[in-house]
N, C-alpha and C positions, 0 to 999 in steps of 0.2 A: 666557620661563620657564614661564609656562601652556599652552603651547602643548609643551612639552617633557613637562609634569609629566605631561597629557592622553595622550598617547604615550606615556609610562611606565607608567601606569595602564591603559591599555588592554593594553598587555605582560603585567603581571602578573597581568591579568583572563584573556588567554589561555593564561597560563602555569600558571595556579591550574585552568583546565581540562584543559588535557593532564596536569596528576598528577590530577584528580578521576577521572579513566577509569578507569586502575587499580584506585584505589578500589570503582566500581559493579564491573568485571568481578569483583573479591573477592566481593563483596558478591553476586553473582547465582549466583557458584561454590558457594558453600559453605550458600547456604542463608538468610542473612541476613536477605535483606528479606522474605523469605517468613515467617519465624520472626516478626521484628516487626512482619507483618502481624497475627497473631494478638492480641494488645495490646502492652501499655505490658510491658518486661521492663528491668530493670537490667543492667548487663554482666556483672554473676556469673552472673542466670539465662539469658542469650543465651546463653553459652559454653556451659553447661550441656545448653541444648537443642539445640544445633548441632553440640557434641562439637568447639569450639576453645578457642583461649589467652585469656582474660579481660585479660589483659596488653595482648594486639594490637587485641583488640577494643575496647577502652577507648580507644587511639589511632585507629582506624578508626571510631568515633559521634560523637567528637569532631569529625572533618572533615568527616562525612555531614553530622551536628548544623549545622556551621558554615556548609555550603554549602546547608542548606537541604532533603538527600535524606531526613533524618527529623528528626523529630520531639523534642524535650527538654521536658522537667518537670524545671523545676529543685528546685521541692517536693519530689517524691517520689524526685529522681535516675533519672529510669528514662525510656528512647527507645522511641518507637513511629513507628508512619508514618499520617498523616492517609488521607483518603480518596483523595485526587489521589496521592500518593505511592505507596499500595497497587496503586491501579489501573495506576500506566505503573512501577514497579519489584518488584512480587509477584506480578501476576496474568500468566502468560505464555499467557495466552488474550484479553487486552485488545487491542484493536487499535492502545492507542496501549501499548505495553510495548516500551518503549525501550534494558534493558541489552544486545541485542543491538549496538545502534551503537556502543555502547563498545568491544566486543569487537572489531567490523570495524574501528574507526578504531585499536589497540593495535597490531593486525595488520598493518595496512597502513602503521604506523609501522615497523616490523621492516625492510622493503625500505627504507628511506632509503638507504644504501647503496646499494643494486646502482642506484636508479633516478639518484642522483647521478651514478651513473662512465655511466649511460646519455645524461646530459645530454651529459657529454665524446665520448661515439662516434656519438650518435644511434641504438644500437641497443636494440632494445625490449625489454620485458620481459615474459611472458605470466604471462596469468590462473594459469594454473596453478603458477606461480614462487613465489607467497607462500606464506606460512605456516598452515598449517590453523584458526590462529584467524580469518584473513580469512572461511572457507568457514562456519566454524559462526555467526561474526556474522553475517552474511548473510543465514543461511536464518531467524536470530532475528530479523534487524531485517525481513525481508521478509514471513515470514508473518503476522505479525495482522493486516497489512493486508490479506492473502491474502482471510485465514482473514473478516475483517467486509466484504468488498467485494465475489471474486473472482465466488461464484455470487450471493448475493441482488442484483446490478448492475451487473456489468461483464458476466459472459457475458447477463442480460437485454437490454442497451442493443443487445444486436449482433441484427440482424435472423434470425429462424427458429435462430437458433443453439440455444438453448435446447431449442425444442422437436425439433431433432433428436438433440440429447445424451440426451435422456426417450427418445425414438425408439427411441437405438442407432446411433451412430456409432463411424468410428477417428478419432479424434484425438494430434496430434502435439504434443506439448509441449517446444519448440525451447530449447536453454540451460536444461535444469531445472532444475541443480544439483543441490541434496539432495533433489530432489521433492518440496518441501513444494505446489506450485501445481497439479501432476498428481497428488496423492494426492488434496486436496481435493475437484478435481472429477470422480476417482473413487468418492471416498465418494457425492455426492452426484447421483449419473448411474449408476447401479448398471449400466444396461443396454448403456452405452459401453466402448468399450475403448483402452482410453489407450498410448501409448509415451511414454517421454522420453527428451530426448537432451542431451547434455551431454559434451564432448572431456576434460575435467578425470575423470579416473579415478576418483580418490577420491569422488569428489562421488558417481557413479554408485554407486558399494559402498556408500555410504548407504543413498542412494534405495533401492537392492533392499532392503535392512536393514529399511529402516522400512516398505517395502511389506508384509516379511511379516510383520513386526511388526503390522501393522494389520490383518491379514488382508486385503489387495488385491491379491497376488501373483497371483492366476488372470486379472483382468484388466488388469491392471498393469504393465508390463516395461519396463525401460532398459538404455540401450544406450550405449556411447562411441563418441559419432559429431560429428561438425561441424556447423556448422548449413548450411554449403556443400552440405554431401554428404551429409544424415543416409538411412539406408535407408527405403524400402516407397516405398506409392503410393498413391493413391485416398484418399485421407484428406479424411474431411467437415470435419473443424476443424485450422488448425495456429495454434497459439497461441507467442506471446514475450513472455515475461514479463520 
């Protein structure tokens, strides 16, 4: 019977996670943790500053509250999010700012289906099949890591690299997806000229998007290409992120 009860509990520990996801992805949608980064608010002024249902929201602080994603005073009735909390759920320039994996794991719940009937035929299913929430998680869960690691230590670690990106090299940025890894270290190589590539469509109409959004588009350019077959040559760096 302990041995059952263990089991059970462990179930509804993972079970209490897969609805907590929902939750964060709400909660990163609309504004939330960001709003109760700010201080301590009640659920009347959250709605208020958010421009939602006080109603919903009052059932959504409760579960954040209960699972520990913010913060309760039960003195004052009013949630905020501590330090640790702000930093990996409000701050989406932290390196550890995690509601993007929510989103990716939502997403790639969505395929249960097609990848079940894949079990029965053996035939695959491609990156590009799922649902666009997989592609925006992704680029959420992947860049702070980017954004605290990519140039102050990972291109350092690699021998002359560095100082030929300062130089002025092309570099190939293989599977970019939404170019958050190639825009980076465009920003920060001004004198480089960067491609990405990436066979997912969508992902590339970002990348350009945010390129010119950032002003990088003069030396900045993607393309849908394979990583098999992607175009050009002579390239001083090809990077896979």
């Amino acid at each position: 019977m302990n041995k059952l009860n263990a089991f059970i509990g462990q179930f509804v520990t993972d079970l209490g996670a897969s609805v907590h996801a929902g939750m964060v992805v709400i909660g990163e949608k609309l504004g939330l943790y960001k709003a109760l980064a700010a201080g301590p608010m009640s659920p009347a002024e959250l709605a208020a500053k958010t421009g939602t249902d006080e109603r919903y929201l009052r059932e959504w602080l409760a579960s954040q509250a209960a699972g520990g994603y913010v913060t309760y005073d039960a003195l004052t009735n009013k949630f905020s999010l501590n330090e640790e909390q702000s930093f990996t759920l409000a701050q989406d320039d932290s390196p550890a700012y995690l509601p993007g994996a929510f989103e990716l794991a939502l997403g790639s719940l969505a395929a249960v289906p097609r990848i079940a009937e894949s079990f029965r035929t053996g035939a695959g299913m491609g990156w590009h099949e799922h649902q666009d929430g997989v592609f925006h998680g992704c680029e959420k869960f992947f860049r702070p890591g980017y954004a605290a690691n990519l140039v102050s230590s990972w291109i350092p670690s690699l021998r002359d690299v560095r100082e030929k990106l300062e130089a002025g090299a092309r570099v190939a940025d293989v599977g970019c997806g939404k170019g958050a890894s190639t825009l980076l270290m465009a920003k920060a190589f001004p004198k480089s000229q960067f491609f990405g590539f990436d066979y997912h469509d969508k992902s590339i109409e970002g990348a350009r998007e945010s390129a010119k959004r950032q002003g990088l588009a003069d030396r900045v350019s993607f393309e849908v290409a394979k990583a098999k077959d992607f175009p050009g040559k002579d390239y001083d760096f090809v990077a896979v992120f």
